[in-house]
Each structure stands twice: as C-alpha cells, then as structure tokens.
LUMMI-966927 format. One record per residue: residue in three letters; z, x, y of N, C-alpha, C, O in turn. Coordinates in pm, whole numbers, padded with zeros to 5 digits, always signed. Layout:
AlaZXYZXYZXYZXY...
***
This chain:
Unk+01760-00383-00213+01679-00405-00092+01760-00480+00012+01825-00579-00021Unk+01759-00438+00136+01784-00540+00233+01690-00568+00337+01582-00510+00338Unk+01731-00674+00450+01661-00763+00522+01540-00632+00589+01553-00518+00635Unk+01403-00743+00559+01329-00604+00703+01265-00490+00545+01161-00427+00565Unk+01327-00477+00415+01256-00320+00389+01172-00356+00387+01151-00476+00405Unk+01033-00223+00350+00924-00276+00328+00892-00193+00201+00969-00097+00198Unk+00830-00193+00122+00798-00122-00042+00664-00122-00020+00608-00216+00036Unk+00587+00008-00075+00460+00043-00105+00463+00087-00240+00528+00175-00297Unk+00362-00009-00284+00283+00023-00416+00232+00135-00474+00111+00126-00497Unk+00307+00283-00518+00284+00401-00528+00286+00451-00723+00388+00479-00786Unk+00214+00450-00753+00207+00568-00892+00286+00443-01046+00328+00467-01159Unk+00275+00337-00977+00349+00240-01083+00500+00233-01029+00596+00219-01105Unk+00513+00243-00889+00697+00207-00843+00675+00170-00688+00612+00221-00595Unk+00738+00083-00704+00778+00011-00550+00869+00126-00440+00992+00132-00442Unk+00775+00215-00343+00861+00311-00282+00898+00226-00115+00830+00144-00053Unk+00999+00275-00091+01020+00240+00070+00935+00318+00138+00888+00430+00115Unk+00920+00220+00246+00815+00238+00373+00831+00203+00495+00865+00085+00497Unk+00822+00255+00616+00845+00164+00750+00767+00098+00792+00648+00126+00777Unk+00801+00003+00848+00706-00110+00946+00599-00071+00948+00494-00119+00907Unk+00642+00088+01035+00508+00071+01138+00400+00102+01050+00284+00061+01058Unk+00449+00178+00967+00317+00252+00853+00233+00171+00782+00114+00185+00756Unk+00346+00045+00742+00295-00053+00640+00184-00141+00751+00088-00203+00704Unk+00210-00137+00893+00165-00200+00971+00033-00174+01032-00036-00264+01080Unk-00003-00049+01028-00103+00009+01063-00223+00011+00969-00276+00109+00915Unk-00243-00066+00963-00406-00096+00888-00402-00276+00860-00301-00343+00880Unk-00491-00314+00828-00555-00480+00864-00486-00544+00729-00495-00477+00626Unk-00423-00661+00724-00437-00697+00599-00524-00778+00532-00528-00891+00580Unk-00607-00756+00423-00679-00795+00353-00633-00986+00305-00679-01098+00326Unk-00528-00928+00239-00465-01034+00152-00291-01082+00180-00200-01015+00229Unk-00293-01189+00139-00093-01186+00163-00034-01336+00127-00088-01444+00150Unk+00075-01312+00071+00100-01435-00009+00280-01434+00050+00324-01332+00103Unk+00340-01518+00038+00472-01550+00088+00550-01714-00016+00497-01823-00036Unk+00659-01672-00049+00661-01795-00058+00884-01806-00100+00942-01715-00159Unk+00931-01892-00067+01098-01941-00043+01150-01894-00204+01101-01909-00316Unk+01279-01826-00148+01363-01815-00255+01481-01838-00229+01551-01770-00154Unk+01520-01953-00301+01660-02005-00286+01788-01962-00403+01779-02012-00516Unk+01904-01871-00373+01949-01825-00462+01886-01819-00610+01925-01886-00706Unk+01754-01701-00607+01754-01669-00736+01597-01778-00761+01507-01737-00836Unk+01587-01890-00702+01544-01993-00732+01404-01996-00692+01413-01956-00576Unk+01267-02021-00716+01130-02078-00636+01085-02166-00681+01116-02203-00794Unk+00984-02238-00597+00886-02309-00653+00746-02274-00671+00708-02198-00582Unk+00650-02305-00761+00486-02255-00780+00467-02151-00758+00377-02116-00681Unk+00580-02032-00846+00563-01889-00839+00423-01860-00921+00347-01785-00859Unk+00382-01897-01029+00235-01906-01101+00122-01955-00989+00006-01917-01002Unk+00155-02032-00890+00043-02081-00849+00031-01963-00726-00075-01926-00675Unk+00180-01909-00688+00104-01808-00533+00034-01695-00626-00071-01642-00590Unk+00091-01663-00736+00089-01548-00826-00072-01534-00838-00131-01433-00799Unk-00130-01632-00889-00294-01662-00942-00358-01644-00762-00437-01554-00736Unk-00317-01723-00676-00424-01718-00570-00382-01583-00483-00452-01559-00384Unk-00301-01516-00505-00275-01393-00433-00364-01253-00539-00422-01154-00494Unk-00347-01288-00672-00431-01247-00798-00591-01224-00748-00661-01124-00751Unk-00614-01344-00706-00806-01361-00720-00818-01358-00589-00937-01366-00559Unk-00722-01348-00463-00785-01274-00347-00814-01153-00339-00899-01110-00261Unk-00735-01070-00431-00722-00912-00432-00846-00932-00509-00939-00899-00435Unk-00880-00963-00597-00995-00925-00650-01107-00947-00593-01198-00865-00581Unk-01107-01080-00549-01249-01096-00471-01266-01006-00353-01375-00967-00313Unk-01184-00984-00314-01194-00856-00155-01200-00706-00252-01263-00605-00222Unk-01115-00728-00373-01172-00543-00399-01347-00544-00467-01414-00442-00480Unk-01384-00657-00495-01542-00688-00508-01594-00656-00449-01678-00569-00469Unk-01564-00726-00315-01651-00703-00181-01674-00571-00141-01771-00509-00095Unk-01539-00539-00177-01528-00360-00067-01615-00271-00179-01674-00167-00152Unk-01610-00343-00330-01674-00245-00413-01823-00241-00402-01884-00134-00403Unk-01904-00400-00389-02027-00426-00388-02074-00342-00238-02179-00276-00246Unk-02017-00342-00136-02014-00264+00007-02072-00101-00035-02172-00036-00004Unk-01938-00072-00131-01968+00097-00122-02104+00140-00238-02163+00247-00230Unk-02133+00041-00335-02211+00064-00408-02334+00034-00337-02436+00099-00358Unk-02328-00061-00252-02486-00078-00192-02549+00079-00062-02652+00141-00035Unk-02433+00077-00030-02420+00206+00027-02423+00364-00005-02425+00457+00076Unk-02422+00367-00166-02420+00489-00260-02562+00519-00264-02650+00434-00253Unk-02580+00629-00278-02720+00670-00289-02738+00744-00440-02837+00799-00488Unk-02542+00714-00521-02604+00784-00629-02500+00715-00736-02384+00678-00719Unk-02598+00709-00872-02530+00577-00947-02363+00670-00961-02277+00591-01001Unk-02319+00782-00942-02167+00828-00986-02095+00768-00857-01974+00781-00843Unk-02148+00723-00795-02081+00661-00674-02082+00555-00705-01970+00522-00742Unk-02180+00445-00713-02192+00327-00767-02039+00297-00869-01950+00217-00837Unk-02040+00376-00983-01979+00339-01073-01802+00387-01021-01696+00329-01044Unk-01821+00480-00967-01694+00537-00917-01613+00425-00840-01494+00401-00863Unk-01706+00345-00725-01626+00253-00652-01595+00117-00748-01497+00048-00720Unk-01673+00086-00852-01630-00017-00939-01487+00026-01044-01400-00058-01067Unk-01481+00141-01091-01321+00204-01130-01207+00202-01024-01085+00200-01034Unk-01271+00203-00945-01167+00221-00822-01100+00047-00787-00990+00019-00740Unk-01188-00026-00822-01150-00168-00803-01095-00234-00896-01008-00319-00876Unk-01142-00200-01012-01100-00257-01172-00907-00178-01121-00813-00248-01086Unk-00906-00087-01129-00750+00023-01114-00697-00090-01020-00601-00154-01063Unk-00747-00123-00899-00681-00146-00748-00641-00325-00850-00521-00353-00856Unk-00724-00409-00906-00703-00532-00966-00563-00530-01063-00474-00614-01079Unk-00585-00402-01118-00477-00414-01250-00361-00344-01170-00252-00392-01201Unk-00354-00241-01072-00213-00199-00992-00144-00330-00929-00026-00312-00899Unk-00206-00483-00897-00180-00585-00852-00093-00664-00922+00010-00707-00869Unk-00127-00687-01047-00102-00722-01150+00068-00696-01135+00164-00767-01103Unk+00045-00543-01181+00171-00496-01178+00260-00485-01089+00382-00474-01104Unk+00216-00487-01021+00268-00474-00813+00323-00623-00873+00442-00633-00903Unk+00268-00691-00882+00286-00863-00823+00454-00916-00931+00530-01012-00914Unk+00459-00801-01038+00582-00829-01146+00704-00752-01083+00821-00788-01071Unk+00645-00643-01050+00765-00551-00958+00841-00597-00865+00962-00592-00847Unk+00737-00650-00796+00797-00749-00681+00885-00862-00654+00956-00888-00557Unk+00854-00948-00807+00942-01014-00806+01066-00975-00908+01175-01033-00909Unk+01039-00897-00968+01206-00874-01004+01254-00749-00926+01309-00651-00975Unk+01233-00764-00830+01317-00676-00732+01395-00743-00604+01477-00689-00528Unk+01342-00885-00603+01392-00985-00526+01557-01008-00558+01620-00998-00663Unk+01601-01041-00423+01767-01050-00446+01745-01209-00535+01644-01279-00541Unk+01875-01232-00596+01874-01339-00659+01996-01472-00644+02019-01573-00710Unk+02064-01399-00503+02132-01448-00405+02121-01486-00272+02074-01390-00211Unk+02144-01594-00187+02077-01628-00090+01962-01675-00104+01908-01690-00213Unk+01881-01722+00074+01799-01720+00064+01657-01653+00216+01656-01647+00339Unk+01548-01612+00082+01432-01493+00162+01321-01585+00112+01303-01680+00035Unk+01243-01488+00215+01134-01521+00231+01052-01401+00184+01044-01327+00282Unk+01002-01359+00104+00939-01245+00084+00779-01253+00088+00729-01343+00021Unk+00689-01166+00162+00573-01126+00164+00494-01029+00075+00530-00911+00086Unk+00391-01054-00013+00317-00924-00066+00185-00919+00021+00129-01023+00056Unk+00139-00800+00051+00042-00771+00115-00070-00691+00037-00016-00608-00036Unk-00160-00689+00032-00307-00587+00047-00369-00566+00156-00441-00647+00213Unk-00328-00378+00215-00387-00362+00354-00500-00280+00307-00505-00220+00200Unk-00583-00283+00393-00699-00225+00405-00711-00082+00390-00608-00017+00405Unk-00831-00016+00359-00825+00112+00283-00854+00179+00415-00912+00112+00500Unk-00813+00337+00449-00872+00386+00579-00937+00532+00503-00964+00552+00384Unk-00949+00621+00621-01074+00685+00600-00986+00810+00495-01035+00879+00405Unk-00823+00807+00552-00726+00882+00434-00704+00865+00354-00660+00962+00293Unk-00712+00727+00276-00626+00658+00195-00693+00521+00146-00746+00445+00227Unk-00687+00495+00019-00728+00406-00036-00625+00289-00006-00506+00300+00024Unk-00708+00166-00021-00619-00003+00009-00488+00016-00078-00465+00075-00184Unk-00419-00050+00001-00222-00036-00079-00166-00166-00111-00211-00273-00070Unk-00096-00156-00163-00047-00294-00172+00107-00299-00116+00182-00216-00167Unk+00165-00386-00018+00302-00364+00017+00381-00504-00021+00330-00610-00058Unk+00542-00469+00004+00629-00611-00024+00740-00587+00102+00801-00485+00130Unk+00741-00729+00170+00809-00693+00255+00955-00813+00255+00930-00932+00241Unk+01070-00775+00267+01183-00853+00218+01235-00902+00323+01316-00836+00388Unk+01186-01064+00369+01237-01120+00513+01390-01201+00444+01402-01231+00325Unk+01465-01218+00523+01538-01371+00543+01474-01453+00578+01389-01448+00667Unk+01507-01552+00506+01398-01689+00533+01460-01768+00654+01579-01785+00683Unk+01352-01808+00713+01395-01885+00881+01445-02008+00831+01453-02051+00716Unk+01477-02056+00946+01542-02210+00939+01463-02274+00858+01359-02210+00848Unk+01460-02416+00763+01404-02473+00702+01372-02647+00801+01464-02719+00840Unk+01268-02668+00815+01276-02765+00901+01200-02941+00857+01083-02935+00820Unk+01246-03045+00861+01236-03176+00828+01095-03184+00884+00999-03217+00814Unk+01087-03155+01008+00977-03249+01112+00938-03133+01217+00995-03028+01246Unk+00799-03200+01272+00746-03109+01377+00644-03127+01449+00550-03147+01373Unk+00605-03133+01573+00553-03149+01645+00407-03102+01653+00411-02981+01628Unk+00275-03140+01677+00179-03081+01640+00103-03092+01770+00140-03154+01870Unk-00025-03013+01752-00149-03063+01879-00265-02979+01833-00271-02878+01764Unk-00361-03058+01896-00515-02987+01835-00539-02864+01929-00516-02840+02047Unk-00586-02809+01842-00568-02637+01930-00702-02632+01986-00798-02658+01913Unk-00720-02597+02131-00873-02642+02199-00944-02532+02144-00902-02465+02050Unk-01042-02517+02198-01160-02427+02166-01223-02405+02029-01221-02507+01960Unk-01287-02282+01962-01376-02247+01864-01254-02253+01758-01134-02256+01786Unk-01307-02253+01644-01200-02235+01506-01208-02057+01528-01306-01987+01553Unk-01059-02018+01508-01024-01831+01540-01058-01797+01374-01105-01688+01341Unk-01041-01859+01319-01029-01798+01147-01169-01729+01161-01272-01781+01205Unk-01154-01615+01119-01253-01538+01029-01280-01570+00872-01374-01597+00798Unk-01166-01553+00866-01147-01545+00690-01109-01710+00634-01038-01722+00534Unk-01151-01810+00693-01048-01950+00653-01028-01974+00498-00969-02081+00480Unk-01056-01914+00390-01008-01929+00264-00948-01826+00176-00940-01816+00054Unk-00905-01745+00287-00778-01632+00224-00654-01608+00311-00682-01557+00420Unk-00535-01630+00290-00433-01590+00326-00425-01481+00368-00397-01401+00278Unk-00440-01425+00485-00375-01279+00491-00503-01228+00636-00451-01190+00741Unk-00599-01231+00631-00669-01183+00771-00656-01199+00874-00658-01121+00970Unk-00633-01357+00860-00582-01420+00981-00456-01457+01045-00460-01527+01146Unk-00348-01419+00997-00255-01506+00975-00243-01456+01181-00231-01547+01263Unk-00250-01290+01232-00228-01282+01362-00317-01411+01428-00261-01508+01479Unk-00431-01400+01422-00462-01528+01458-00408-01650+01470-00419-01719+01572Unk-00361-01675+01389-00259-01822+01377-00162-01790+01420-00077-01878+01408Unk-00115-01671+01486+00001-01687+01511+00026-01672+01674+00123-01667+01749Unk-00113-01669+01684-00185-01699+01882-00212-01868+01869-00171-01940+01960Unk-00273-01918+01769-00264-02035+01761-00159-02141+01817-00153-02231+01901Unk-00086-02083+01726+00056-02153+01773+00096-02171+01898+00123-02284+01939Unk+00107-02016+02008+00172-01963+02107+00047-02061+02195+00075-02133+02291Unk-00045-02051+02156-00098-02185+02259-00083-02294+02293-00071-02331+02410Unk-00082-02375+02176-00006-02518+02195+00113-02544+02210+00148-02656+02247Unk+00227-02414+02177+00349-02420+02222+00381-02446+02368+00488-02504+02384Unk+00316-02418+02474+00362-02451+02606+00385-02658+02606+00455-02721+02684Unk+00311-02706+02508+00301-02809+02507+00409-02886+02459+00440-02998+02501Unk+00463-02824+02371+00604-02857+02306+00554-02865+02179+00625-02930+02101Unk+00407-02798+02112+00414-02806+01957+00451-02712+01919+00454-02609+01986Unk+00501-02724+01771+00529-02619+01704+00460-02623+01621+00524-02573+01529Unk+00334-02658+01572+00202-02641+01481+00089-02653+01560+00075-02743+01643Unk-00002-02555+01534-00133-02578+01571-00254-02649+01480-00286-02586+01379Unk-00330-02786+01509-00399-02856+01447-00566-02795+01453-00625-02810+01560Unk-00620-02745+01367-00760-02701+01339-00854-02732+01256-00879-02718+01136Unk-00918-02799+01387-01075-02890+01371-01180-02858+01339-01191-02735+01346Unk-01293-02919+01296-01425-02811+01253-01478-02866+01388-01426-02933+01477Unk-01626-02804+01365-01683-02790+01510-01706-02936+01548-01707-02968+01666Unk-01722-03013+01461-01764-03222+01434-01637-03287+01514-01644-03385+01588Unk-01515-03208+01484-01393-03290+01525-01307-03356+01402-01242-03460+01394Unk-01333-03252+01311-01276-03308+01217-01142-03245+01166-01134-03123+01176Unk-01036-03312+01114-00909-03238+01077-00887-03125+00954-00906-03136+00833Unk-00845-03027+01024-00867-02938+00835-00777-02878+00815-00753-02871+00695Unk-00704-02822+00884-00549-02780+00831-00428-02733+00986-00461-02729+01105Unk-00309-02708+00936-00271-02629+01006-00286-02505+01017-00319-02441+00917Unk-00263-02433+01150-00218-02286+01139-00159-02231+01031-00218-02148+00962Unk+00003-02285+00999+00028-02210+00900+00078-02334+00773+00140-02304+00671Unk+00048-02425+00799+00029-02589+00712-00101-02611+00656-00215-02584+00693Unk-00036-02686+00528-00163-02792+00506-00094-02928+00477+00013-02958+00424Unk-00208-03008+00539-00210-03151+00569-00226-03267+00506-00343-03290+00476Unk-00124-03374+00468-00162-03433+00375-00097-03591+00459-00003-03580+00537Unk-00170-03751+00425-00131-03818+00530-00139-03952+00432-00232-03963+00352Unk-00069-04019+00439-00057-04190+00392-00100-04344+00453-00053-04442+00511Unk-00231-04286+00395-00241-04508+00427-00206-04588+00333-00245-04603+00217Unk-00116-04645+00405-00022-04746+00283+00055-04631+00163+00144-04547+00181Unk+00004-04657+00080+00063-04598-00055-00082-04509-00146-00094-04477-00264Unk-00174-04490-00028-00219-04418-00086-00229-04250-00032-00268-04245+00085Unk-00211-04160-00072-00190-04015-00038-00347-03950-00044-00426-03932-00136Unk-00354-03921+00129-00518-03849+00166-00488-03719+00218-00382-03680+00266Unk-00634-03637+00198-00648-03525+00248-00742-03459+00288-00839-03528+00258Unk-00775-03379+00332-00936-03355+00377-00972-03353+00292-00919-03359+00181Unk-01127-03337+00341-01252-03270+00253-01243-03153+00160-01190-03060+00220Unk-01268-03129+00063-01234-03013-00020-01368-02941+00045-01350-02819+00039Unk-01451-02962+00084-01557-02890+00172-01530-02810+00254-01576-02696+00243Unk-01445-02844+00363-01349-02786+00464-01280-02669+00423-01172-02681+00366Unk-01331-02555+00444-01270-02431+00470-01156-02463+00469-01139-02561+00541Unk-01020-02411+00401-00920-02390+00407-00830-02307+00319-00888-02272+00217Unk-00699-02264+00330-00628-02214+00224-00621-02302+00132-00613-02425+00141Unk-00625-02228+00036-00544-02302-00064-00434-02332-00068-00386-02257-00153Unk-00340-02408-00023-00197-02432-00005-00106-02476-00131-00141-02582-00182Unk-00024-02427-00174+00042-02420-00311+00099-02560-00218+00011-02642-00193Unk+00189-02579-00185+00244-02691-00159+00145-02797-00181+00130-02858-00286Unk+00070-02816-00059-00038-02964-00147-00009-02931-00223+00112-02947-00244Unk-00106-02845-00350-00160-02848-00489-00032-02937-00557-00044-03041-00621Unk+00090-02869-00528+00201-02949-00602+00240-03092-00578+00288-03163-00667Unk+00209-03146-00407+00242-03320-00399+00131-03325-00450+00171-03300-00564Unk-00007-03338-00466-00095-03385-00503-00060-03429-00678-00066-03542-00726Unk-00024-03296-00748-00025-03306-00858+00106-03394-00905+00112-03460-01008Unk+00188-03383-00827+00291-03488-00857+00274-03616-00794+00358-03704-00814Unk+00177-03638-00722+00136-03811-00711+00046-03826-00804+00037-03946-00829Unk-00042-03750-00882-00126-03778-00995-00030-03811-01096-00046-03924-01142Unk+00074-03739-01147+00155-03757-01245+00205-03920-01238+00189-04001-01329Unk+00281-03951-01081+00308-04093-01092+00230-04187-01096+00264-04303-01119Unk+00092-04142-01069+00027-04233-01050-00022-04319-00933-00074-04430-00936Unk+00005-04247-00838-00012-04275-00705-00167-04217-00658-00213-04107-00687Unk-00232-04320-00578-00407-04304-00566-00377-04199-00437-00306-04186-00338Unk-00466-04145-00500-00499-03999-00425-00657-04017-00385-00739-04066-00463Unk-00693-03963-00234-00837-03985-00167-00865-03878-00075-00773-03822-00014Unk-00988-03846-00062-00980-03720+00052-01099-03808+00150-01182-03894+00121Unk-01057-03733+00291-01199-03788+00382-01178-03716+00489-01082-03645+00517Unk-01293-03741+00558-01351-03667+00689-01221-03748+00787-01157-03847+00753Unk-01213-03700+00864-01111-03749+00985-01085-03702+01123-01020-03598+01142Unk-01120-03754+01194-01098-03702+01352-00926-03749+01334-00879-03824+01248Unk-00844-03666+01459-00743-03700+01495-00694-03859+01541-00600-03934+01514Unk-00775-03863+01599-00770-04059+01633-00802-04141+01517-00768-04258+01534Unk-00855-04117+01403-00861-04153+01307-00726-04149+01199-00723-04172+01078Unk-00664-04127+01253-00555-04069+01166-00421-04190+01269-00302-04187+01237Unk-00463-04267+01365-00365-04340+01427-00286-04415+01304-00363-04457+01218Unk-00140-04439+01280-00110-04511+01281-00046-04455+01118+00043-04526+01072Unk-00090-04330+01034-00087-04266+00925+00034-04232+00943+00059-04227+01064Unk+00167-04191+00844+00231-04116+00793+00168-03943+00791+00069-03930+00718Unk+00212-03827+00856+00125-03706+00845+00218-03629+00812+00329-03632+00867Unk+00186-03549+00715+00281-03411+00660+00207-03304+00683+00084-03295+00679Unk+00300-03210+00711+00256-03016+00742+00327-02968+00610+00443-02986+00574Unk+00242-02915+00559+00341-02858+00449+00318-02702+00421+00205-02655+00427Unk+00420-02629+00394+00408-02530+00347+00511-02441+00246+00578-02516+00175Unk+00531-02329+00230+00575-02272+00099+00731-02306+00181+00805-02381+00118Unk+00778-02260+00301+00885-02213+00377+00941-02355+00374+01036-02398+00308Unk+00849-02431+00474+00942-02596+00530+00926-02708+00414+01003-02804+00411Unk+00807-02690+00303+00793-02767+00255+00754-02914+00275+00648-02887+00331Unk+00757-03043+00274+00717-03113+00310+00762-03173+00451+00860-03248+00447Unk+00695-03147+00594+00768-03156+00695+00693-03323+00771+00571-03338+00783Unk+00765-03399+00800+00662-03511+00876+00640-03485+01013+00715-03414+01079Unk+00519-03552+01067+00472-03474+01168+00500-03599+01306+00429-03697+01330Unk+00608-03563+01370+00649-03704+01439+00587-03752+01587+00599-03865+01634Unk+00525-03648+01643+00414-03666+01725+00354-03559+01721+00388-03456+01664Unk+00211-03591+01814+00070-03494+01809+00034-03534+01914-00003-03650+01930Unk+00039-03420+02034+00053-03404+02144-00111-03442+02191-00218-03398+02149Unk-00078-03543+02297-00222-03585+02344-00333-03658+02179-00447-03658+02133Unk-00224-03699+02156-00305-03739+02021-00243-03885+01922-00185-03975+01983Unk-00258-03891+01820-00295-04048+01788-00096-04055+01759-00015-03963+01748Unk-00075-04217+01756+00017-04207+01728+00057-04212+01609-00031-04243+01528Unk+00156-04193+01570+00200-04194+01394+00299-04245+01338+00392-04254+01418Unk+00327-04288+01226+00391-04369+01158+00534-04292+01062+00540-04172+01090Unk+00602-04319+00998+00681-04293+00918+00765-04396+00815+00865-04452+00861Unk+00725-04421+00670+00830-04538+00617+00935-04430+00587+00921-04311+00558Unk+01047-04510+00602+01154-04485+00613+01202-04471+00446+01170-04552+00360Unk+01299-04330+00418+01277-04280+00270+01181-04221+00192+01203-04174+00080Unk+01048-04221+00261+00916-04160+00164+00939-04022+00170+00895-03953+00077Unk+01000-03969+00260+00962-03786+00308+01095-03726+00233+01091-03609+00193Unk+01228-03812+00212+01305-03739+00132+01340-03733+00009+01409-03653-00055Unk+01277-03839-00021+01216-03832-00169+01131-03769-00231+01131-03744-00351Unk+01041-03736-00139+00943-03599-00168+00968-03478-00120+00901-03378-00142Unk+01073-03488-00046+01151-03354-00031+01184-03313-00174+01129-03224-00238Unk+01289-03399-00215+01404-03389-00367+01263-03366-00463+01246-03257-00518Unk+01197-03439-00474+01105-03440-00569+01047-03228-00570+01048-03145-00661Unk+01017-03220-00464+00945-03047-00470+01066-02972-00502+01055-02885-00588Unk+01180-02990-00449+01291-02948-00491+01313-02922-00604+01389-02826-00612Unk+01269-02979-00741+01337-03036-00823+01223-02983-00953+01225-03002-01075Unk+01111-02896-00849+01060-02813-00878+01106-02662-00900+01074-02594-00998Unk+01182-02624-00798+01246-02486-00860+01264-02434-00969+01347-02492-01039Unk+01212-02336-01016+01287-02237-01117+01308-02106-01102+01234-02048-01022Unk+01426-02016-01184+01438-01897-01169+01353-01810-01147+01241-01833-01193Unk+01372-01692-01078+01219-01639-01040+01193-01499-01214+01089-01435-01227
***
C-alpha cells in the first residue's frame, strides 16, 4: 500500500478503490488511530469501539427496514444482512491491520459508509501519512448551537468538526471547544479534554454526550493505576481559570492547551505533560 490508497471491503479481501468512490456516500462509522514504525497504542480499545459502532448502526438500519417490512421474509432478511455486515467487520478490522506498513509513520482510517439504493453499507481503509505530531495548542469556544448530530460515534460528524475548526481558526485556534446548551465544557472537535487542579486529574460529566476517546480512557486508567484522584464535573470555561488543560487524541496525544481564545487563563507545572507524554508512549505495542 502507499500514501492516499483506499481498500474496500469485498468477498473477504481488501480491494483498491478511489477517493472519490469511497467518498461518495455518508460515513456511518470511523476509527483512526498513530502508527509508529510498526508500533500503536490502545489498538483493542479503537478495535472494540469501532466494533460496537458498526453494530449499533447496523441495528438501527436493521430495526428501520424491519419496521418498514410488511412481510416477516423481509423482517428476517434485513436482520441476516446485519448479523453478515457485524461479522465482515470483524474481519475487515484484522485485514486492516495486518496490511499496515510496519515502517514509518501513518495514520490509518477504517470507515463504514452508508448503504445506497445500489449497494449495500461497505466498509473501507484508508492509508494516510500521519501529520505533524504536536506538544500544545491553542483553543476557543466555538459560538453558536452544538453541530454534532451523532455526538457519541466517531464518524458522522467528523465534516462537521472539521467546519468547527475552520471557524475558530481565523482566531488563531487550532481546536474548537464544544459546550452544551448550559455553557458547559464537553469536548473538543477532534479532542478530548482532561484538566488538573492541583494533583488531581478532572473531566467532564460522563452525562455529556461525547466520543469515547481512547486516549482519555488510557490517562485516566493510568492515573488510577498510580493512584492519582481522579473527579469529573460540570464546568463552564471560566471555571476552568487557572487549570492545567489537555486536548488529547489518538494522533497528538497528550497536547497542553496554552491559551483559549477570549477565555480563562491557564496554567502549566512545569514537567507534568512530558511525563505523560513518555508515560502513553510507553504504551506502544506491535500492531
């Protein structure tokens, strides 16, 4: 494979595909996550939540066509059709990764696009170079309504978030911050958020609509391991003055957030962020 292919999920084999084809229909689902010569981190954890999005959306689309059947061979027909589409995932999701180079480093995408009126839902893999890797970054609360449709699956929205961004960018951020309708903090665009008072490590509301972000899941679980108090809470941006704030994700990994444009100011102890750099690091294994 090189930079850019794209592979469709065909008959039990990963076939090449172009952009535009793979591009032309909505994506359902989509998971991404850093490979450093050969190397990842929380390949089990994108593996499971990229797993039970495909399923819960081939549910949906199945409970859809069955409520819509007027005859139980239809009924049962669209539930085979989903059980097949769950277990081609499965397999899709093993293909994929041992087809990954095991040199350098990519960024690779799996997708589930939407089924059209020709063709049943597909599953694709698309083989990026991974972008710059970045320490720190600039943030701001993105005005208006929350854009997410989908806020607890990877993959519907991501165009959305990626207008997100291009908004607050005139500002000089390079993350967009998204509030519930109260004013409360709930994730990034393409981050999730995690912030320090004192020595203790907070995060939103588990109430709060959001991805599931493999990154948290992993500082979290490695400040449980040390033993470090872990707390979640409601939080306006001004509430957050004076906090240590991380964006984290699969790509930048733990990034500190060194201002927030029109917004509270923020803190940093000096040594905490590269130690929890090394620490996720140190997470890698062969893929």
């Amino acid at each position: 494979m090189s930079v850019n292919d794209v592979s469709r999920w065909h008959t039990g084999a990963l076939l090449a595909t172009t952009e535009l084809s793979a591009a032309s229909t909505p994506i359902l689902v989509a998971d991404s996550w850093l490979v450093t010569e050969g190397r990842t981190r929380g390949l089990a954890l994108h593996r499971d939540r990229f797993l039970r999005a495909v399923e819960a959306s081939t549910a949906e689309a199945s409970a859809a066509e069955a409520s819509a059947a007027t005859a139980s061979a239809a009924t049962a027909s669209a539930a085979t059709a989903g059980d097949t589409l769950v277990d081609d995932a499965e397999e899709f999701w093993d293909a994929a990764v041992a087809s990954l180079p095991r040199t350098g480093d990519w960024f690779p995408r799996v997708e589930l696009r939407a089924a059209t009126d020709e063709a049943a839902a597909t599953l694709h893999l698309t083989l990026r170079a991974a972008p710059e890797q970045l320490r720190s970054v600039v943030v701001a609360t993105l005005p208006g309504e929350d854009p997410r449709t989908a806020p607890n699956v990877k993959g519907p929205d991501l165009e959305r978030m990626a207008q997100a961004r291009e908004t607050v960018a005139p500002s000089g951020a390079g993350e967009a911050i998204i509030v519930t309708s109260e004013g409360f903090v709930v994730e990034g665009a393409y981050s999730g958020l995690l912030w320090w008072r004192g020595s203790i490590l907070c995060a939103p509301l588990a109430e709060f609509d959001r991805v599931d972000s493999v990154t948290v899941r992993s500082v979290l679980a490695l400040a449980t391991a040390l033993g470090i108090e872990t707390y979640t809470e409601a939080v306006t941006p001004a509430e957050l003055e004076g906090t240590e704030l991380w964006a984290l994700s699969a790509l930048h990994g733990a990034r500190i957030v060194t201002n927030w444009v029109d917004g509270p100011a923020l803190a940093e102890l000096p040594g905490r962020l590269g130690q929890w750099r090394t620490r996720l690091g140190a997470l890698r294994q062969p893929l």
